[in-house]
Wavefront OBJ file of the C-alpha trace (Angstrom):
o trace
v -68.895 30.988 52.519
v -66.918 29.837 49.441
v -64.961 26.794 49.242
v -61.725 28.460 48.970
v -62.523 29.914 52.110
v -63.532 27.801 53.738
v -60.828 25.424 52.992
v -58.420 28.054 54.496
v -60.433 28.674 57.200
v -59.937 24.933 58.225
v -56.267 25.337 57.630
v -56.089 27.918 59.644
v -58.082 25.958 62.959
v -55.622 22.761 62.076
v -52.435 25.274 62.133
v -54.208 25.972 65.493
v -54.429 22.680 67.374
v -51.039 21.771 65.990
v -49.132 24.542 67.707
v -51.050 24.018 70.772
v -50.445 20.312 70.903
v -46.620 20.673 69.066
v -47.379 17.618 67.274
v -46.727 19.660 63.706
v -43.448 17.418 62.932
v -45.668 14.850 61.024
v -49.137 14.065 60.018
v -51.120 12.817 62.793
v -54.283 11.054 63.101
v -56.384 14.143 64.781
v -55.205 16.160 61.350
v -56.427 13.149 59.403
v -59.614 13.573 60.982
v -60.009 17.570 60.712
v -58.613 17.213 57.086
v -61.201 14.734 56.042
v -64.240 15.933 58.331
v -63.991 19.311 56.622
v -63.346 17.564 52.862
v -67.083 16.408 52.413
v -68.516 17.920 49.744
v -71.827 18.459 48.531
v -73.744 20.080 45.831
v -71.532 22.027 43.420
v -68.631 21.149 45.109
v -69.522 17.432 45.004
v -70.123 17.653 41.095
v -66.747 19.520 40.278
v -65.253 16.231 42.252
v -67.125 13.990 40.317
v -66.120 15.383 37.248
v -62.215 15.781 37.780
v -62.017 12.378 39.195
v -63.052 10.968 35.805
v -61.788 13.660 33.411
v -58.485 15.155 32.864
v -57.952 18.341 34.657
v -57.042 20.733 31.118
v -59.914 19.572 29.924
v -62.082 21.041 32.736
v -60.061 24.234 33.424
v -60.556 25.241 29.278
v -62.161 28.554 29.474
v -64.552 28.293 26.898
v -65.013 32.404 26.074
v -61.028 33.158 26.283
v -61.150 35.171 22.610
v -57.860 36.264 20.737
v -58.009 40.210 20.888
v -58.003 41.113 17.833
v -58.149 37.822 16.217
v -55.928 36.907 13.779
v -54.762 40.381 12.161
v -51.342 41.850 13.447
v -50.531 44.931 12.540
v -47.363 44.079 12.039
v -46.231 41.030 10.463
v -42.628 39.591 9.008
v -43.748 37.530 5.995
v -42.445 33.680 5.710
v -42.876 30.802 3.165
v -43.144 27.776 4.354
v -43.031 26.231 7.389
v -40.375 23.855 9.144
v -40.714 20.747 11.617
v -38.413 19.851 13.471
v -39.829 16.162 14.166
v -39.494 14.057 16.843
v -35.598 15.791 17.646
v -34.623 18.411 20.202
v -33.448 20.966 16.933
v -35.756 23.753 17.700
v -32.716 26.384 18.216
v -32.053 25.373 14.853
v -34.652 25.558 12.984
v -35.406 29.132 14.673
v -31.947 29.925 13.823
v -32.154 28.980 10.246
v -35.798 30.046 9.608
v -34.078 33.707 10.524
v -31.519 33.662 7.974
v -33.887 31.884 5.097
v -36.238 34.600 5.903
v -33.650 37.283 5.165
v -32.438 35.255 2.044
v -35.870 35.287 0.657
v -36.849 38.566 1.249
v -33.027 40.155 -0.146
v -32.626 37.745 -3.170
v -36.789 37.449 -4.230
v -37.170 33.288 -3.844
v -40.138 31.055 -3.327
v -40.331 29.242 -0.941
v -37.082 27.779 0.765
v -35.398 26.016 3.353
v -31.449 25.768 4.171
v -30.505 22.336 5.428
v -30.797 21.922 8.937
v -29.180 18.276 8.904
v -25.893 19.675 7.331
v -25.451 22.121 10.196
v -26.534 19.210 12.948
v -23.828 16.739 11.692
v -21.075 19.467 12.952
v -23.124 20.424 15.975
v -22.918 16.661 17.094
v -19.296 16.497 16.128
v -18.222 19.914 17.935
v -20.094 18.679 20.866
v -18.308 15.600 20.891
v -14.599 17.359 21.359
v -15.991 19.876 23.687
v -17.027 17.076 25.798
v -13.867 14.692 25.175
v -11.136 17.745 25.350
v -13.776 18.880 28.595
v -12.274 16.077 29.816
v -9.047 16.030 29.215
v -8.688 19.547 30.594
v -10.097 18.246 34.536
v -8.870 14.926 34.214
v -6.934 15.431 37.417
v -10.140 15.931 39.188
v -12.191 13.312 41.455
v -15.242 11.315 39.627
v -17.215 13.206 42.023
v -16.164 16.731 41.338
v -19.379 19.027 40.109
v -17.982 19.879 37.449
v -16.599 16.407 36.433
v -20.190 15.020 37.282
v -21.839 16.918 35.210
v -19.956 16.600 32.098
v -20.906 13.065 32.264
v -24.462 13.278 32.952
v -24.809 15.758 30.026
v -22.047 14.448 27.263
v -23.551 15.244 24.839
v -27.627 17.057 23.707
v -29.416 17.783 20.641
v -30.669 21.208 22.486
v -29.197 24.092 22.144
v -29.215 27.999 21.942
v -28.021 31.003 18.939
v -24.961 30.929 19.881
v -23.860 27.913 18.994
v -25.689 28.098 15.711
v -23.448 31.574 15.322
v -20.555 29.694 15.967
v -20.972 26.845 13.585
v -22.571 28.593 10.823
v -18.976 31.218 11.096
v -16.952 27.816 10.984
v -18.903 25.877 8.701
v -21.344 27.601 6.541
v -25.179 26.590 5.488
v -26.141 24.721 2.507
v -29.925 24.800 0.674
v -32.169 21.654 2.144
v -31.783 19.600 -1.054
v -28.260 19.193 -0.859
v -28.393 17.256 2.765
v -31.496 16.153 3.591
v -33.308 15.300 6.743
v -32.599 11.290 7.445
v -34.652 9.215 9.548
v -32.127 9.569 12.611
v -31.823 13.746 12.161
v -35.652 13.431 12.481
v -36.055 10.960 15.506
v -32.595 11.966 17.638
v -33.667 10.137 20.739
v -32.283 6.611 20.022
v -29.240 8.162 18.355
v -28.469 10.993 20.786
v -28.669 7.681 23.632
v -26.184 5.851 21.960
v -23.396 8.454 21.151
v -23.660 9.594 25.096
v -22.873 6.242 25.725
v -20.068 5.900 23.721
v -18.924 9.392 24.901
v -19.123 8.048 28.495
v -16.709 5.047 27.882
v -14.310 7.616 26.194
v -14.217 9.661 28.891
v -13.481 7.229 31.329
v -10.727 5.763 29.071
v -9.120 9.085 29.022
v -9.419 9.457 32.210
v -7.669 5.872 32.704
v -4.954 6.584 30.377
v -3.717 9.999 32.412
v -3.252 7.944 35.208
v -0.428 6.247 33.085
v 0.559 8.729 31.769
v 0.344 11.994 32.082
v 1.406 13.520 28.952
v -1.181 15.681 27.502
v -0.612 14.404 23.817
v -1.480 11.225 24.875
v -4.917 12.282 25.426
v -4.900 14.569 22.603
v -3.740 11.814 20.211
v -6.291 9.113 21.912
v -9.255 11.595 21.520
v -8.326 12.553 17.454
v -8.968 8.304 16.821
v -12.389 8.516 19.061
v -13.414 11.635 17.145
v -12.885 9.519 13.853
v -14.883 6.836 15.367
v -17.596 9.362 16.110
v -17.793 11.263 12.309
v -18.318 7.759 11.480
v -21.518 7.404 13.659
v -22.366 10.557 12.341
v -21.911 9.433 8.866
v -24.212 6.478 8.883
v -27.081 8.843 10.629
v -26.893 11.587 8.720
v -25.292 11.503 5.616
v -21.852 12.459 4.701
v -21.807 16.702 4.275
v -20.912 18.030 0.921
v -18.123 19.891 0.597
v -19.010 21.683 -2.530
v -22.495 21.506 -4.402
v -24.520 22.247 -7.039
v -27.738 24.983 -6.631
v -29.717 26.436 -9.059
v -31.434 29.817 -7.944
v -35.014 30.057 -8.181
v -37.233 33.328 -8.275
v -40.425 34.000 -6.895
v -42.348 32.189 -9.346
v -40.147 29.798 -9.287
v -38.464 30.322 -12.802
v -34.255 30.012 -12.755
v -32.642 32.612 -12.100
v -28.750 30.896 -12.613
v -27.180 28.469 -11.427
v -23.130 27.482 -10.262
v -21.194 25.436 -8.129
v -20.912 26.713 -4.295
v -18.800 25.358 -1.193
v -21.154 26.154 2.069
v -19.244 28.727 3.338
v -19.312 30.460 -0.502
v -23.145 30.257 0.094
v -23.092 31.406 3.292
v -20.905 34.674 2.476
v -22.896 35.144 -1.159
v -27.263 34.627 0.106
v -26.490 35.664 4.022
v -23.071 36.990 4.712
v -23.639 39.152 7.595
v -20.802 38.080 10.505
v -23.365 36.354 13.276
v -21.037 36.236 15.758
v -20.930 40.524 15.955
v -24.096 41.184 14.647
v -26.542 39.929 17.453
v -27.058 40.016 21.051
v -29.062 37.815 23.469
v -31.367 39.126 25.609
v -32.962 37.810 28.562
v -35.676 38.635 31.104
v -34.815 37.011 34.217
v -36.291 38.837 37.180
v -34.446 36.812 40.065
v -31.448 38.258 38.854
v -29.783 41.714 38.723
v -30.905 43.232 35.451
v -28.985 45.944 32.934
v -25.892 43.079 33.545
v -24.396 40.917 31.296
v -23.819 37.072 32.135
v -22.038 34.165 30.693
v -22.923 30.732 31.383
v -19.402 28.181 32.104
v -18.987 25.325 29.212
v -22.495 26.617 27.258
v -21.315 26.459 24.001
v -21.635 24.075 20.661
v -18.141 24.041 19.939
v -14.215 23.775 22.021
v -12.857 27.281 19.992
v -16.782 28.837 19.949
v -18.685 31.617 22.228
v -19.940 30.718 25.996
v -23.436 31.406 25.925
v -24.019 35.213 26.803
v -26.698 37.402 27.460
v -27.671 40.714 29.105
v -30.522 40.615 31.390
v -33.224 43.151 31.073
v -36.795 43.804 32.523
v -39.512 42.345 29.710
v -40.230 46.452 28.774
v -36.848 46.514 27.194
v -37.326 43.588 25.546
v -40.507 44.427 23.665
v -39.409 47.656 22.682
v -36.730 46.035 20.425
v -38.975 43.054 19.410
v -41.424 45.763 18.108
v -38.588 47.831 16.198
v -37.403 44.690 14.814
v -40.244 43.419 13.309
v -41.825 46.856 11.991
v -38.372 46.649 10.069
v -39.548 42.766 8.802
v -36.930 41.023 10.775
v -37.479 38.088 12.662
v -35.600 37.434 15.763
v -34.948 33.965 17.807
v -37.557 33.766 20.882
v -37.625 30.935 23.749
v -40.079 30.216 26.511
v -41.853 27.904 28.444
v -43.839 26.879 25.641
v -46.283 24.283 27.354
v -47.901 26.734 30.344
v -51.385 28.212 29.437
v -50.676 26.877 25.268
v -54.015 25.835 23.586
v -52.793 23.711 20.758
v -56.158 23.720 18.705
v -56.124 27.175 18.321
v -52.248 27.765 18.938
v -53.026 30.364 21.209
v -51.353 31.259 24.617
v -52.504 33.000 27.231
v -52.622 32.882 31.028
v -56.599 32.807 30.253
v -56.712 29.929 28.701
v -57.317 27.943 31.736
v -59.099 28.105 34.795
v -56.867 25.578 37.477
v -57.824 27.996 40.232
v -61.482 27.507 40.717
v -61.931 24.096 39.716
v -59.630 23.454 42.449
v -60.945 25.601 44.984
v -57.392 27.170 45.158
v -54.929 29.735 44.207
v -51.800 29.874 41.579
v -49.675 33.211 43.254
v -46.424 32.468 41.784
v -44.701 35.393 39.797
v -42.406 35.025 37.074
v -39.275 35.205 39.573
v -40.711 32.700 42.138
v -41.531 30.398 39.180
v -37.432 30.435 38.044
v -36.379 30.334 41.646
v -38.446 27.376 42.718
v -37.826 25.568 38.998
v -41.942 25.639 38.025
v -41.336 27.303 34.917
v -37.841 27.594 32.829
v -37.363 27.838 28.765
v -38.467 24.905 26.968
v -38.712 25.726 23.842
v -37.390 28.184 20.701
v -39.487 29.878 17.791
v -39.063 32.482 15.505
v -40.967 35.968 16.370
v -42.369 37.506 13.382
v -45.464 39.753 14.380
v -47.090 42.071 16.506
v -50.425 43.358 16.969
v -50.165 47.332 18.264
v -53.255 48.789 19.661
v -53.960 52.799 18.913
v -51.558 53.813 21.292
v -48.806 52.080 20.187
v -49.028 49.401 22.721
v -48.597 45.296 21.914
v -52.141 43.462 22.359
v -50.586 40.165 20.686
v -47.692 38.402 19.159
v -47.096 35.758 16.905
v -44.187 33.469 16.175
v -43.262 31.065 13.363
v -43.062 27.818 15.431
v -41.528 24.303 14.009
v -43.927 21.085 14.480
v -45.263 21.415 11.030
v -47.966 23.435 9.392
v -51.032 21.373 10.616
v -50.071 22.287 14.272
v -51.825 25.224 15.760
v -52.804 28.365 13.449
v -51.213 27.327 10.368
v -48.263 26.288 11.931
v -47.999 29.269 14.351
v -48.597 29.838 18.023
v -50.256 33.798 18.687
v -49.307 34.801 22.357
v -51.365 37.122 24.454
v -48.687 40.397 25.693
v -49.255 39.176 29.284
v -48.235 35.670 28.284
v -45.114 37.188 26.790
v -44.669 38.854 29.968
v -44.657 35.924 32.192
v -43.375 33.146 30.065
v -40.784 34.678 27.160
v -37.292 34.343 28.512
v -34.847 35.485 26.023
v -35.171 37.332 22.444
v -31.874 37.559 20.055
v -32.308 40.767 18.872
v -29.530 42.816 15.314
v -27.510 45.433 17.229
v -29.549 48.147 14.835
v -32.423 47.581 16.916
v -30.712 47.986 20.741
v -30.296 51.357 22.368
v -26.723 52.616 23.004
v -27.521 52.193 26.601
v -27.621 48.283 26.269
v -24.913 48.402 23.365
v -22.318 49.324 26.557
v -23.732 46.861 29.036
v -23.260 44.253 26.268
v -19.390 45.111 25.948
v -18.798 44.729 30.184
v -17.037 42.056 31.225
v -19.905 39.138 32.252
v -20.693 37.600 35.569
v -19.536 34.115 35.160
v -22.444 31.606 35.927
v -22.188 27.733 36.641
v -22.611 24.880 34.100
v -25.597 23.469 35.477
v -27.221 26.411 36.458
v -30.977 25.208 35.820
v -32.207 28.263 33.615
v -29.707 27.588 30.804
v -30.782 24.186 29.578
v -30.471 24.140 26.104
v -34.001 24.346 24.161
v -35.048 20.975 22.756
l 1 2 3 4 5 6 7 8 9 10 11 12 13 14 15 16 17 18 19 20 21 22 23 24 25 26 27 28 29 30 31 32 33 34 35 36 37 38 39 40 41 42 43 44 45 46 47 48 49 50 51 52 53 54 55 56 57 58 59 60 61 62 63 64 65 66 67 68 69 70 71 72 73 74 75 76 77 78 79 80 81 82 83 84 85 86 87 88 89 90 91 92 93 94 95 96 97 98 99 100 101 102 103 104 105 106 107 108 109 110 111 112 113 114 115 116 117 118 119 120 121 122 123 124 125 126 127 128 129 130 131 132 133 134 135 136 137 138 139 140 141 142 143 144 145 146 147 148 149 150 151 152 153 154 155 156 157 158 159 160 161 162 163 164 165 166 167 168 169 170 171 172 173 174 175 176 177 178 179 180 181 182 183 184 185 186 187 188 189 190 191 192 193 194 195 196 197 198 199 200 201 202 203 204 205 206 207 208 209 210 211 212 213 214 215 216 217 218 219 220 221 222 223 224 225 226 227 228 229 230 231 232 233 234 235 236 237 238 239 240 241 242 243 244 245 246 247 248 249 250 251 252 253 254 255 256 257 258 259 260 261 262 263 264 265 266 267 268 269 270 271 272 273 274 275 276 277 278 279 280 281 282 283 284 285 286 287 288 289 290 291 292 293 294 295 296 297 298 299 300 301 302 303 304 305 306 307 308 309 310 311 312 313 314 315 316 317 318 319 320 321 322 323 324 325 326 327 328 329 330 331 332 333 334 335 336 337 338 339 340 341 342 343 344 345 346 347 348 349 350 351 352 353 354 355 356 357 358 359 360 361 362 363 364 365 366 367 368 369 370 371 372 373 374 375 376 377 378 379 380 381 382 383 384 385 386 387 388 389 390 391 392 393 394 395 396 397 398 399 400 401 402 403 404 405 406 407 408 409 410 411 412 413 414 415 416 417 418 419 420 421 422 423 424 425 426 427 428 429 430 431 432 433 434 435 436 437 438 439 440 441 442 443 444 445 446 447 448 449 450 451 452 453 454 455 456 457 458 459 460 461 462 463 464 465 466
């Protein structure tokens, strides 16, 4: 008899004498004694004891044969130059987000290598999400301190996470400029000592504004009060990050890096002139939720970047639908945005995921059942993470063996600065996809235009990706 077995064999005598003697409540000494009389090990079992206790546990469960099918060749690939890192800072929605649009940029106007500036669009993604948090406010200040939704506005004031829509949003309000003309600072690099402070400071404004309606309760009061904090804040934001320019110089480079011309832009000039398709009406998220009614469209209450900008919104579909436009995309050489719970199953050395990866099961004598849905329900696996998907490998019949995405910690980190996913790791661990409307079926189109199921604030899905 197995361990595994035999382990739930003994379960099953302890369930046994419990409901005979009703003493199941709490442990008790005679399950102390079956538990441990039936934990001695010996031989094999004794070793794979030994070698845990000392060892860390993903070291032992690598599964030293686990080969990449295929290896490295896709047979369908969206070419990039260069790649991003996002350093020690929560940006990963934008540097997907922007690696998307540089990739177009490159491959409609012939450059090098290039990057846009993901600092310029952060400064006015920290300054949107300080009014949506401060008018936020403002709009429930007649509610109790311990209100949900009142609570939760001040345990999450303020986050350098985030999702496409918001990077829609400010992009359509704000534009993009090329990475030279506002680069990455220490603080847009290393957020966490930053991102503390501001919340802070966001905190004691709330609270003030909340003090001030209670003398009085004239809205333009508040309105007025939060203008001067929002000053005080694009002054933080200033010393951080750099002050944004409001028009620049760029000369335009070609392939082989000879100029091509050069003039004086504004960021939304650039924008409209290198990108210029409308963001806002041009994409749709898609997610792959199985513990919730799918071919319907949801919205998630106070998910956005910005006061005047888009609720996060998404139509749910099974993970079929979602790989049928991932492959149509990318056979066309676009790239899409892609989240998931980056960590599970991930071998950094070789950046390759798969559920194969690692063997937790056997070394301890026990099973892993959990499906996809179970995992969201019981919060074991959510989206951690967002990357840019750029390849697929079909087999002869058409099917996906592999992916690949463009990730952002830096070319030294996994295969050249990619991660390769197995299709069944897709399955179980890819959560949404932002996908052009060319590549969605009518069928979806529709479902996309119905008015959404509103969802709550905290829901615990809907984080945003750090």
């Amino acid at each position: 008899m197995n361990h595994f077995k035999k382990i739930t064999l003994i379960f099953l005598l302890v369930g046994t004498v419990l409901s005979v003697s009703g003493q199941d409540k709490s442990i008790s000494s005679e399950q102390l004694k079956l538990y441990r009389q039936h934990s001695l090990l010996s031989g094999s079992d004794k070793a794979i004891a030994n070698a845990v206790a000392v060892n860390g546990l993903k070291s032992l469960a690598v599964v030293g044969q686990n080969d990449i099918p295929g290896g490295t060749y896709f047979s369908n690939e969206v070419k990039s130059k260069g790649i991003t890192n996002q350093e020690k800072s929560g940006r990963c929605w934008l540097f997907t987000g922007l690696n998307i649009l540089r990739a177009k940029m490159i491959q409609h106007q012939h450059l090098g290598e290039f990057q846009l500036s993901e600092n310029y669009v952060f400064f006015y993604d920290q300054l949107e999400k300080s009014n949506l948090f401060l008018q936020s406010i403002i709009d429930n200040v007649k509610k109790p301190m311990n209100d949900r939704l009142v609570e939760w506005l001040f345990k999450n004031p303020l986050s350098d996470g985030g999702q496409f829509t918001g990077i829609a949003d400010l992009i359509m309000k704000y534009g993009v400029v090329p990475a030279e003309c506002m680069p990455e600072t220490y603080n847009s690099n290393n957020t966490a000592v930053y991102a503390d402070l501001l919340s802070e400071k966001l905190r004691e404004y709330g609270l003030e504004l909340r003090e001030i309606s209670k003398k009085s309760p004239k809205t333009e009061a508040l309105i007025s009060r939060k203008c001067e904090m929002l000053g005080e804040v694009y002054k933080i934001l200033v010393r951080c990050f750099g002050l944004p320019p409001e028009k620049f110089s760029w000369m335009r480079m070609d392939v082989d890096g000879k100029p091509v011309s050069v003039r004086e832009y504004t960021p939304m000039d650039f924008y409209k002139e290198y990108i210029g398709n409308d963001l806002q009406g041009n994409y749709i998220m898609f997610m792959n939720d199985p513990a919730r009614e799918y071919y319907k469209t949801y919205e998630i209450d106070l998910d956005r970047h910005a006061y005047d900008g888009h609720n996060w919104t998404f139509v749910n579909v099974p993970i079929e639908d979602m790989k049928e436009m991932a492959i149509k995309s990318i056979k066309d050489s676009t790239m899409m945005y892609l989240s998931c719970d980056v960590s599970k199953f991930l071998d950094s050395k070789r950046g390759y995921s798969d559920p194969g990866n690692y063997d937790y099961a056997d070394l301890l004598s026990t099973n892993f059942p959990l499906d996809k849905k179970d995992r969201i329900r019981t919060f074991s696996s959510s989206s951690t993470h967002a990357m840019t998907l750029m390849a697929v490998d079909l087999d002869v019949t058409g099917s996906p063996r592999k992916w690949m995405v463009e990730n952002s910690w830096g070319a030294d980190y996994g295969f050249k600065g990619h991660i390769i996913m197995s299709d069944k790791w897709f399955s179980e661990y890819v959560f949404r996809l932002v996908v052009e409307k060319k590549y969605i079926s009518n069928k979806l189109l529709e479902i996309a235009k119905e008015q959404p199921t509103l969802l709550p604030a905290w829901d615990p899905l809907f984080a945003p990706e750090p």
